[in-house]
N, C-alpha and C positions, 0 to 999 in steps of 0.2 A: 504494500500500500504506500503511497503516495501523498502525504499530509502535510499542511501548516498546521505550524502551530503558533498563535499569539499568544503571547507571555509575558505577565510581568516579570522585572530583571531581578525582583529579589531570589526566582529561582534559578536563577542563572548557573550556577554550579552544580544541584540537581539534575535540571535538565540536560547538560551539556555532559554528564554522569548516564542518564536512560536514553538519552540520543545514541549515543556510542555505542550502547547496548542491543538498544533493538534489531529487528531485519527489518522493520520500516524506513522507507526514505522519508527523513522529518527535517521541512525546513524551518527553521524559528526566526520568531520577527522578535525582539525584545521591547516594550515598554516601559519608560521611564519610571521610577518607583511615584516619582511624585501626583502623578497623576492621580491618582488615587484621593488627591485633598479635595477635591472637584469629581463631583459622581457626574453631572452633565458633559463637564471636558473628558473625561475619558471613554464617556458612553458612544461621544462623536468620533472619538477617534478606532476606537475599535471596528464601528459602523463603516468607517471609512475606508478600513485595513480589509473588511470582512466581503466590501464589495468590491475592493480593486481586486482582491485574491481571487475571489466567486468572477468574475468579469474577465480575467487573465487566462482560466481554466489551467490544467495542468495536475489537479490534486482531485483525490477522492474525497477529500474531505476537511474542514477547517477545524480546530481545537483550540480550545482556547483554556492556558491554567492559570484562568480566575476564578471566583466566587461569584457570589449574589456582588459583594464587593459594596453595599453604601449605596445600595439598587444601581449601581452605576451597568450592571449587568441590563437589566430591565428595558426591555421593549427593543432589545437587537434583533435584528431578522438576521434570518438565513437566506441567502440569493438561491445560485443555481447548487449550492453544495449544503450538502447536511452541516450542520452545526454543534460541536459537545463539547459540552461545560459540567462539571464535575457538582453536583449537588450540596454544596457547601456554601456559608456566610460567606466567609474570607480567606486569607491566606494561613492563616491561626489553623481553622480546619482542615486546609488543605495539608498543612504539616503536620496535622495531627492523623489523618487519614481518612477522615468522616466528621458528618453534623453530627452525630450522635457523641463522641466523643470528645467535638466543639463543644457540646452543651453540655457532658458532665462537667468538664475544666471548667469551663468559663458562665455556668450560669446564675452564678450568684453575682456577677461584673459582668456582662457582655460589653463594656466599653474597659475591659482591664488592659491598659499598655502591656506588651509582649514583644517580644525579637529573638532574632536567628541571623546568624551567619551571612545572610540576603540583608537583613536590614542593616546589620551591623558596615556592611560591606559598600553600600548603595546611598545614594542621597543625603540629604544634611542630616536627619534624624537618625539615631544608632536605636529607637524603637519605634514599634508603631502605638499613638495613644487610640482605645479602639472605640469603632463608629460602629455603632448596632446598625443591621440592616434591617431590624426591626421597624424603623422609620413610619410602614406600610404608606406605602406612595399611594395618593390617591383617597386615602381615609381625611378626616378632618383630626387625626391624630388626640379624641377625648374619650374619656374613660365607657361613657354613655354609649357611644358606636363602637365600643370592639366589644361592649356587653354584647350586646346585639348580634356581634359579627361571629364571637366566639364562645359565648357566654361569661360566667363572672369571674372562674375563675381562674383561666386564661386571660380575662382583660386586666388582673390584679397584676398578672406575671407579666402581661405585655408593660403596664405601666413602671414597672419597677425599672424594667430594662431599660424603659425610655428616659426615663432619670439620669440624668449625668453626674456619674459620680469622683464630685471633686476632690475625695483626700482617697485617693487608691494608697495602700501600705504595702504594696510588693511590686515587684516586676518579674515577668515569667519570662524565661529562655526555652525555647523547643529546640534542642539537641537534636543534627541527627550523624549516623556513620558516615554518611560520607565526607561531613565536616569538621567531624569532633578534632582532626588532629590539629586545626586551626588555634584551636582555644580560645574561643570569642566567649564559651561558656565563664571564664575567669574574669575577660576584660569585662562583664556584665558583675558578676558579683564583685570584681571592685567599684564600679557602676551604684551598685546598690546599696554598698556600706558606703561612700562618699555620701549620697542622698538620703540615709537611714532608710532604707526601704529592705523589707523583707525579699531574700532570695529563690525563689522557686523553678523549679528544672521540670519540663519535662517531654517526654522520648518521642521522637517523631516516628510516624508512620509513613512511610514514603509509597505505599502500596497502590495509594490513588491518582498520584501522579506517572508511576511505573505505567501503571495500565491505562492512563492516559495516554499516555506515549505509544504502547504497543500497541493501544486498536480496541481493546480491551472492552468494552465499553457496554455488554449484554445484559448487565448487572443496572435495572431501572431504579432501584432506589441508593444510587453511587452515579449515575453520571444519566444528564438529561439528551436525548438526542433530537435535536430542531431539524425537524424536515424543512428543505426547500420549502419558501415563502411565508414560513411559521416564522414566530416570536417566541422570546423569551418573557414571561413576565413571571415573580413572585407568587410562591402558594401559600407563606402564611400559616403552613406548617412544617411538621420533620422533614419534607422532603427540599423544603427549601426553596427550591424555583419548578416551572411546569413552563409548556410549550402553550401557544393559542393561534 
């Protein structure tokens, strides 16, 4: 197989680790980390990348290893080529290997600052401070319509998340083998004792990016596949994102 892949450059040593590996031809475009600070700017850009590629022909298929990402995902089409995005918020997830595993870590902070090797390596910031994709684009964002939407006790949890939480006490690092011999894990925990902030580690999963890369992709509750002239928009549940 034949594929692009659009990526942001925090996985850059990852990916450039499962490119070498696979027997797919994968060519990758890299995205600047920062885009991310702006979910509209990066939504255009990917849009952009998604129909020069789809328009150029050449590839069986475009991939893309983002997340929901800050909805910045939200309402991309797919042209003349399938489109797959891996069912996860963020990049947090993606390192982790699943939403489900995003949300045991992170769900009592879904905006808890975290870094890896990618952020530390990339851009002015040495972490990311995190943006719920909880946002629900489209909602009037009050406690009254996600009753409604989800009932009550889902709209407690929605609201908690959407709470910005100003005194975070830790900073989390997601290690993984391909990096650890870097030791960015260190440069963080002195990181953390300058700042007083509590240190926490924990173990990447690289399993959803791998089989991103290799084609992988049969597995519907790990990775979404956008048919031709479909969209991506937010489900607003475990699975993250859905096709329309």
């Amino acid at each position: 197989m034949k594929l692009k892949l659009l990526a942001c450059e925090v996985f850059y040593r990852e990916i450039a680790h499962f490119t070498s590996c696979t027997k797919n031809i994968v060519d990758v475009e890299f995205l600047e980390k920062g885009l991310h600070d702006k979910s509209d700017i990066l939504r255009a850009k990917l849009q952009e990348r998604i129909d020069a590629v789809s328009a150029a022909g050449g590839y069986e298929a475009i991939a893309l290893a983002y997340g929901l990402c800050g909805n910045s995902a939200a309402g991309l089409a797919a042209g003349k080529l399938p489109l797959i995005i891996p069912k996860v918020h963020d990049c947090a997830g993606f390192l982790l290997g699943s939403n489900k595993r995003y949300m045991e870590y992170f769900k009592d902070n879904l905006s808890q600052p975290f870094t890896s090797t990618g952020y530390m390596e990339r851009g002015d910031s040495m972490y990311r401070e995190g943006e719920s994709d909880m946002k629900l684009s489209g909602t009037k964002g009050n406690y009254e319509e996600f009753v409604k939407m989800y009932g009550e006790e889902n709209a407690k949890f929605i609201m908690d998340s959407l709470a910005p939480k100003k005194h975070n006490d830790r900073i989390v690092y997601i290690e993984t083998d391909i990096t650890k011999h870097l030791n960015y894990s260190e440069k963080t925990k002195e990181y953390a004792k300058k700042e007083n902030l509590k240190y926490v580690e924990y173990q990447a999963d690289l399993k959803l990016l791998e089989d991103l890369i290799a084609g992988n992709w049969s597995d519907n509750e790990r990775f979404l596949v956008v048919a031709p002239g479909k969209s991506i928009k937010p489900s607003y549940d475990e699975l993250v994102i859905k096709s329309s």
